[in-house]
C-alpha positions, 0 to 999 in steps of 0.5 A: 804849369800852375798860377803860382809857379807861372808867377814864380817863373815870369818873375825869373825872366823879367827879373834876368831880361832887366838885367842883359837889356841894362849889360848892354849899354842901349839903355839906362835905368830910371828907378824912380819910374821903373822905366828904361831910357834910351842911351844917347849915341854919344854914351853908347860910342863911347869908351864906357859905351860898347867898347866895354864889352869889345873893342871891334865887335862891342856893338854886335855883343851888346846888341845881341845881349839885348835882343836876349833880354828882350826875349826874356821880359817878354816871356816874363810878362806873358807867364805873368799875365797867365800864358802858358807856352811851355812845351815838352821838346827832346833834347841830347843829355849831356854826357855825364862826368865820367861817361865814356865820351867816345860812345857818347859821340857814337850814339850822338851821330847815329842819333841814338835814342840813349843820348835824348832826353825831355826838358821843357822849352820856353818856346822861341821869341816867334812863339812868344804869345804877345798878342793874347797876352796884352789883349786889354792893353790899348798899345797892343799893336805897337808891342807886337810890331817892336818884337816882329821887327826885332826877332825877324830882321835883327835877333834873327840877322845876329843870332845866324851871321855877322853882319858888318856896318848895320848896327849903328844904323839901328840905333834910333829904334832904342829910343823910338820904338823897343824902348817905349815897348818894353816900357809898356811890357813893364806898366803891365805887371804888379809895381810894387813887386817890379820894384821888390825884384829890380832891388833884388838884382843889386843894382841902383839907378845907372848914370843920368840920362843922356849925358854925353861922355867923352866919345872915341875916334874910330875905335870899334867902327864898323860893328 
């Protein structure tokens, strides 16, 4: 992959991170800043808060939309900042539309080489090269060690199985630690073009911070 398309292709992530990390209720957004907020616990729990997303399994949804986009701004930043970890995997080819199915699903069990085919793969979030990507940033160690945490015990725990009553329990991470790392993931790139691509994706500033909203009672408990 070459400079400009690396560029081109960091701006997508970023850009597409930015927007699952806001879906999903844990965060809010200072435009003034360009920085992510922590929702407080009252939001969040409340009925604009992940019951948007679920009445009972709302916490998991937007806890999992925003370890996805977390992936993502750091994909982006680290194409940005030069690193390519792109690499070539075989995959099964969809069937076509018209493809006969039943001698798809044949070649597909037998493994068959007819049903592969080669596309590019970003990698998985353990891949992610963070640690020579932000070699000269000062809070390189904090970084790694908010994604370690969050691809081993939490990405990985809800990518796999559902796992009841952990969630809520997480909570105080957002503002501790994944919030200020993606902020410092964010400080990285160039501002101005930070700003031209949060524009682009349509969205203002959200809601003040931290301001409580009406919270249910034992609505979605338990996720």
């Amino acid at each position: 992959m070459n400079e400009a398309d690396r560029k081109d292709e960091g701006w997508r992530q970023i850009e597409a991170g930015l927007a699952l990390i806001r879906w999903s209720k844990l965060v809010q957004w200072d435009d003034d800043h360009l920085a992510f907020i922590a929702a407080s616990r009252e939001a969040f729990e409340s009925q604009e808060g992940h019951q948007v997303a679920h009445p009972t399994f709302g916490r998991l949804i937007c806890w999992i939309v925003f370890s996805a986009g977390a992936e993502y701004l750091a994909k982006g930043v680290c194409f940005l900042k030069g690193e390519d970890f792109t690499k070539a995997i075989s995959v099964i080819r969809i069937p076509s539309l018209g493809e006969d199915l039943e001698t798809w699903v044949r070649e597909v069990f037998a493994h068959a080489r007819s049903v592969k085919e080669k596309t590019v793969s970003f990698e998985t979030l353990s891949k992610i090269p963070l640690r020579s990507a932000l070699q000269d940033v000062p809070e390189r160690a904090f970084v790694v060690a908010a994604f370690e945490l969050l691809r081993s015990t939490i990405r990985n725990r809800d990518a796999h199985r559902y796992t009841q009553n952990v969630r809520a329990f997480h909570f105080y991470l957002i503002e501790i630690l994944f919030v200020p790392a993606f902020n410092i993931l964010l400080r990285n790139v160039d501002q101005n073009e930070l700003r031209v691509r949060v524009v682009a994706t349509g969205r203002s500033s959200d809601s003040p911070p931290n301001t409580p909203l009406q919270p249910t009672s034992g609505a979605g408990s338990g996720n």
